[in-house]
C-alpha positions as CSV (number, residue, x, y, z in Angstrom):
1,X,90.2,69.5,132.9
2,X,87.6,68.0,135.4
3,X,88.9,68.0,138.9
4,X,91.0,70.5,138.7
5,X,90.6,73.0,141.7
6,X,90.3,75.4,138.8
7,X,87.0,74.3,137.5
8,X,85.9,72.8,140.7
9,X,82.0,73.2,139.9
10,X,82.0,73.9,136.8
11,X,80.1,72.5,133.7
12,X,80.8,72.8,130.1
13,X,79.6,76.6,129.1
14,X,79.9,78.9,126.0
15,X,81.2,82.7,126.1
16,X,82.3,85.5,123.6
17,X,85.9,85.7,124.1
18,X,89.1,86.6,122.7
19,X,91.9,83.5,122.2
20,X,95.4,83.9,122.8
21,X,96.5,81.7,119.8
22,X,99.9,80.1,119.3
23,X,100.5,80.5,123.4
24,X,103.0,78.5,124.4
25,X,102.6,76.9,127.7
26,X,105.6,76.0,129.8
27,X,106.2,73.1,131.5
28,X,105.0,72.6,134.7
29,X,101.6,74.9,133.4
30,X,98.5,72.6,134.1
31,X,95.9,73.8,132.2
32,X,92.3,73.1,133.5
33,X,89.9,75.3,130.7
34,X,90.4,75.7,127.4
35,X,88.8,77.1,124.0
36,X,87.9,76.2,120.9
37,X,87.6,78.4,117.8
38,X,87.8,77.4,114.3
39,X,90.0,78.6,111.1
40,X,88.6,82.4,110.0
41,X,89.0,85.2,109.0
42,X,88.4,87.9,112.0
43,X,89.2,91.8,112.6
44,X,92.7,92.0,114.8
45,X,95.0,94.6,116.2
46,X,94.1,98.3,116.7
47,X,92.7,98.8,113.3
48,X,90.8,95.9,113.1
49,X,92.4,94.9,109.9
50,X,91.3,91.2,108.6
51,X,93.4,88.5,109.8
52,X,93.5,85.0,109.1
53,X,93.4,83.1,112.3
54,X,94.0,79.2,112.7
55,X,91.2,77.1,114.6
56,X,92.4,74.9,117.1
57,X,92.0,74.4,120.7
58,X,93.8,76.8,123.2
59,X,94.6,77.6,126.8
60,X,92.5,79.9,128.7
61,X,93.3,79.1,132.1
62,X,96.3,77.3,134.0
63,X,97.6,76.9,137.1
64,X,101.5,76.4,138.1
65,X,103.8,76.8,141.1
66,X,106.0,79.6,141.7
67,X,108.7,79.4,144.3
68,X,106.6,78.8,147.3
69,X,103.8,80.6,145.8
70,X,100.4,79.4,143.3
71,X,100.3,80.7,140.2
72,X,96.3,80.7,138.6
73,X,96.3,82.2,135.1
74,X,92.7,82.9,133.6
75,X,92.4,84.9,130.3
76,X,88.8,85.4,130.1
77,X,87.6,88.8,130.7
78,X,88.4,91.2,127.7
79,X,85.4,93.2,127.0
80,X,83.1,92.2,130.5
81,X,80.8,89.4,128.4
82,X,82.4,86.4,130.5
83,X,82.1,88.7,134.1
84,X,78.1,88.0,133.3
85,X,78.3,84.5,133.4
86,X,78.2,82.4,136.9
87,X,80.3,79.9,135.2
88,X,83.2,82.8,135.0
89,X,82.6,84.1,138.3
90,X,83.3,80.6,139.9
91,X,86.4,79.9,137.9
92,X,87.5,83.1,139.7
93,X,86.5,82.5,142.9
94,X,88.0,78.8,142.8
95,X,91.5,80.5,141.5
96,X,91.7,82.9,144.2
97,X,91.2,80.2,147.2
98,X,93.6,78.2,145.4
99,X,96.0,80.5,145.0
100,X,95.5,81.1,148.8
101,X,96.1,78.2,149.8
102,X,99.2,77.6,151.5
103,X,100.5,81.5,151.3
104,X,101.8,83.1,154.3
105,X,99.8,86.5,154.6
């Protein structure tokens, strides 16, 4: 979602991730990145056994409030591929200073 403080800086990129499919998001989530796969059939669970897996678009990231605390959800990161892009490493330096923001330390 451009403007988000989430992906303050950030342009369109690509990685090699998992998707959390069928995720519901709560209201009161405000997703700023998602993902887009499409309908396959992919290894899944400890042994890796076929799976047919909808496409669709999902949630990757979202931010909410928490009592008087900020709440920044990001799922990248599985298996260290998205920790090599800048794009990534942004997205996680934006969540922390927004989560900061207005928390008492």
């Amino acid at each position: 979602m451009p403007g988000h403080p989430g992906v303050d800086g950030i342009a369109d990129f690509s990685t090699n991730d998992e998707l959390y499919m069928g995720l519901a998001i709560k209201d009161g989530n405000d997703v700023f990145i998602t993902g887009v796969a499409e309908d396959g059939t992919y290894p899944w669970g400890p042994d890796r056994n076929p799976q047919f897996m909808p496409g669709g678009t999902y949630p990757l990231g979202w931010t909410r409030r928490y009592g008087d605390g900020n709440v920044f959800v990001l799922l990248l990161g599985h298996d260290g591929r998205s920790f090599e892009t800048p794009e990534f490493q942004k997205i996680v330096l934006n969540g922390v200073e927004w989560a900061a923001v207005g928390v008492a330390v």
